[in-house]
C-alpha positions in Angstrom: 20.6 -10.6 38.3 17.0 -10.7 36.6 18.1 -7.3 35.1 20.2 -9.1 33.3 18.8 -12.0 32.3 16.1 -9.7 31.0 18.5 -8.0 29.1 20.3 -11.3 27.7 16.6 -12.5 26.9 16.3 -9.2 24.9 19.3 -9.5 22.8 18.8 -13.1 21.8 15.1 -12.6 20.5 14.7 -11.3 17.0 11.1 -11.4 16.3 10.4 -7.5 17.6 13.4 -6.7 14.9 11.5 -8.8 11.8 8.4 -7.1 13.0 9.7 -3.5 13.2 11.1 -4.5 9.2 7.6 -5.9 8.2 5.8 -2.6 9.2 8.0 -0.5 7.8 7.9 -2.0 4.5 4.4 -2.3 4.8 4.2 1.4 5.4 6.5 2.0 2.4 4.2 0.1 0.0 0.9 1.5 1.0 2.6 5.1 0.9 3.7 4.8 -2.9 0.4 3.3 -3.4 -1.4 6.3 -2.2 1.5 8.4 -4.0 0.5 6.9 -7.0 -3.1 7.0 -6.9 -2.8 11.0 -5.9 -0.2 11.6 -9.2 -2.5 10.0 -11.3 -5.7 10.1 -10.1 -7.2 12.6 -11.7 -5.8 11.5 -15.2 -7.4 7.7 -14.7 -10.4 10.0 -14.0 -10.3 11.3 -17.4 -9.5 8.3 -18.9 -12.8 6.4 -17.9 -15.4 8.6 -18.1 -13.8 8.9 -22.0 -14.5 5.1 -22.5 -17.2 5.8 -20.6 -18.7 8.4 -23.2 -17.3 6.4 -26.0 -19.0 3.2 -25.2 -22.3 5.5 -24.2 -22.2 7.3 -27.8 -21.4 4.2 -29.8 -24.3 2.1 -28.6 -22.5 -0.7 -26.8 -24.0 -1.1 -23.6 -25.0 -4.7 -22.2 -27.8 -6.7 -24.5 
């Protein structure tokens, strides 16, 4: 009998469900963040240290 309460109690209660879906898409988001960073990484890279030179070369630092 407490088995199956237990078991009853188990099929009504839907918060380990909504959890299980938040983690997921949580581990979803943060892996095509880090997919994203990796494929373009290196190009971002290249990207500011040539604003980095231009700003360096054309005088424009802070007053």
């Amino acid at each position: 009998m407490l088995i199956s309460n237990l078991m009853a109690r188990f099929n009504r209660e839907e918060d380990g469900l909504a959890l299980t879906e938040y983690l997921i898409l949580l581990g979803l988001l943060v892996g095509g963040v880090v997919a994203a960073v990796l494929l373009i990484g290196g190009d971002l890279n290249a990207a500011w240290t040539s604003w980095s030179d231009w700003f360096a070369s054309n005088n424009l630092g802070a007053p």
